[in-house]
N, C-alpha and C positions, 0 to 999 in steps of 0.2 A: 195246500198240503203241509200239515204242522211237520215239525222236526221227526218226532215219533212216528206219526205217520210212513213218512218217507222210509225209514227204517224197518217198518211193518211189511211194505211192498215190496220192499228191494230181500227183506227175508222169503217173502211168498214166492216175486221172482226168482229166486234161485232154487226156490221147492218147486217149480215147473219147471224151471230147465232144468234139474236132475229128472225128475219122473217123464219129461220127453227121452232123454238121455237111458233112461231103463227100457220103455218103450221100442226105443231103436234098437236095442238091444234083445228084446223080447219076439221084436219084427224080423229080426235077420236070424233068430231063431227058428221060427218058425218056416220061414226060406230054406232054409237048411234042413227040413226036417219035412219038409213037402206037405207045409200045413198052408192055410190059406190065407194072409195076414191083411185082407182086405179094410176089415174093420179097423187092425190095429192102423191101418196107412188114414182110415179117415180120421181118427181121435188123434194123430200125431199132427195131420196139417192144420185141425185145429188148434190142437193142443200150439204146434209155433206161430198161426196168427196171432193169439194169444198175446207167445211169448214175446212179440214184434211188441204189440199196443204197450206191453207192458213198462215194457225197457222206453219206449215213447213217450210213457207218464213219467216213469221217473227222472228224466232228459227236463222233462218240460218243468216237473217241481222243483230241481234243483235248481235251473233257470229263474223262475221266480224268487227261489230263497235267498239266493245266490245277488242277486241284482235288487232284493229289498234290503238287505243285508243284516238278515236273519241268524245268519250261521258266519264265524270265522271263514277266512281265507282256506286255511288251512284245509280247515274240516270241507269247506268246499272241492278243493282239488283232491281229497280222499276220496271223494264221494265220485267223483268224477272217474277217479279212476276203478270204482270199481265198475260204474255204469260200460265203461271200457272195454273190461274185464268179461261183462256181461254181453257187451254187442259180438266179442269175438268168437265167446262161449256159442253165441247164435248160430256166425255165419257154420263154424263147424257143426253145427246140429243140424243147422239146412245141408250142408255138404253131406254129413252121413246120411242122411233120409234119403237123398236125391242117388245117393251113391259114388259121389263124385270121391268119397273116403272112405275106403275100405277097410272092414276090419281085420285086425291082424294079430298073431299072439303075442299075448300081452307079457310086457317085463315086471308087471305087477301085481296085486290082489285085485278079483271082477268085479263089474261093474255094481252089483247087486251083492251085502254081505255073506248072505248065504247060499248063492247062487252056483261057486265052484264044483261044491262036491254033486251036486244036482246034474246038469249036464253034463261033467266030464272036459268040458270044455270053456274056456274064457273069451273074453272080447274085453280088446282095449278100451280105457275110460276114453269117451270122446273127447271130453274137457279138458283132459290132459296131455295133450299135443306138445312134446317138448316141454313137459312139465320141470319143476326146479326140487333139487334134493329135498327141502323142506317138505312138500307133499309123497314124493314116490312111498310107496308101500300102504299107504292110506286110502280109505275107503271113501266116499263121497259123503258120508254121515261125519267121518274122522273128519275130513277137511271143509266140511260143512261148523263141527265146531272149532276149529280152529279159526276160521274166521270170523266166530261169534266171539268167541275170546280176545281177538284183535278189537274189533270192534267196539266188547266191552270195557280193555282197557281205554282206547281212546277214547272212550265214553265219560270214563273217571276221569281222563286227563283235562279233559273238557270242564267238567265236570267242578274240577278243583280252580282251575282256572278263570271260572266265570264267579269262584267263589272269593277268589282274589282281587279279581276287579270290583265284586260286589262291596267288600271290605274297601279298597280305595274309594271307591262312590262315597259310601258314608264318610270314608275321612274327610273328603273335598267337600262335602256338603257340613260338616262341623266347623272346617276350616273357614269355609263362608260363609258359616254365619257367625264365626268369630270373626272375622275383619267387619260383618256388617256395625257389628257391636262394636270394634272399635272406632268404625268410621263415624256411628253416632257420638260417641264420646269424643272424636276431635270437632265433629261439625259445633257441639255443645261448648267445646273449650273457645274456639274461633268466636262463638257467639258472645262468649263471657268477655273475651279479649277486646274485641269492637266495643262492646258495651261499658269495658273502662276507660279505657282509648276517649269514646267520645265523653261522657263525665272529666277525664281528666280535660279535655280541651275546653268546656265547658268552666271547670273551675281555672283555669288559666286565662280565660277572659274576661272572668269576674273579678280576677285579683291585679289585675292590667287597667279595667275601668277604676276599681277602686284604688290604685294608685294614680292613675292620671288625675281623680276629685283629689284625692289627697295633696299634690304638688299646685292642684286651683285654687283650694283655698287656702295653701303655705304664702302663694304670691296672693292671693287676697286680703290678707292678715297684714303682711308687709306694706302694699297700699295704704292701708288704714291709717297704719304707724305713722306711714310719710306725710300724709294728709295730715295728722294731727301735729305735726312737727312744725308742719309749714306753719299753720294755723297761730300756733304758741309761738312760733319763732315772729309772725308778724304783730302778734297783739302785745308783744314784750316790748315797753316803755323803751326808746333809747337815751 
């Protein structure tokens, strides 16, 4: 499940747990009103089978993204908690089905945006159990995009982020292949260096023999001299 994907689902899952959530809403109406909500009870126990598998996929994909390491940390424990966010949203929507949560009047705008002046009457948003001043008076459309806007800024922030490290990448990859280049250039100097190195040792052996011949035949020369000395000095008359 690609990044987008995941994103795609977790928007869909929350467009069925709202329309379960209207559902419940339409059901306890019709309870009320001595109508027969047979149907609506068998589309809602599907409808949260559904909702079960659904919240299961997304669990399992961010597991995998999560543990290839697809996505930041970050962006994972976001994700996490919305999945969270979503399991709680569940059990309360199985509670209100089953009845174990009763509806009651509500401190806020109903569940459905045009639904107030229609019945006369309101039902509390399920979802919002001890909701937080940021949501109250808000619709489930309202607070639907407000968490697209979360969502989309952390998207940008993301977003800029991988465009930063992208920028680093290329630096580090200029970086080495400037060292590669200077490392040719010193492997090339070291090669120039040995290769005088040995020439100079080479002309220093040459100029070492040629003085050793040079001081052989100094005392060769001198022999000579003495040799011819003797020679004269014997054949000279006394």
């Amino acid at each position: 499940m690609s990044q987008d994907a995941w994103l795609q689902n977790y928007d869909a899952t929350c467009r069925l747990a709202q329309e379960i959530a209207e559902n419940i809403h339409e059901r306890n109406r019709q309870q009320r009103t001595g109508g027969n909500p047979a149907k609506v009870n068998m589309t809602l126990r599907a409808s949260l089978q559904k909702l079960k598998q659904n919240i299961a996929q997304l669990k399992e994909g961010l597991l995998r993204a999560s543990s290839s390491r697809r996505i930041m940390q970050s962006e994972a424990d976001r994700r996490q908690n919305l999945i969270d966010d979503l399991l709680t949203r569940e059990k309360q929507l199985n509670a209100t089905f089953k009845g174990d949560i009763t509806e009651s009047e509500p401190s806020r705008s109903t569940l459905m945006a045009g639904g107030a002046g229609a019945s006369g009457g309101t039902s509390a948003n399920p979802w919002l159990i001890n909701e937080s001043d940021e949501t109250k008076g808000l619709t489930f459309g309202e607070i639907k995009q407000q968490q697209q806007r979360v969502i989309e800024a952390q998207d940008a922030g993301l977003d800029a982020l991988a465009a930063v490290i992208s920028r680093q990448k290329i630096m580090g990859q200029e970086i080495g292949n400037e060292l590669d280049e200077q490392n040719e250039i010193i492997d090339d100097l070291a090669h120039l260096v040995d290769t005088t190195d040995n020439r100079i040792r080479n002309e220093t052996r040459r100029v070492k023999l040629v003085e050793t011949k040079s001081a052989s035949c100094g005392m060769l020369v001198v022999i000579v001299l003495l040799l011819i000395a003797i020679i004269v000095i014997a054949a000279w008359p006394v």
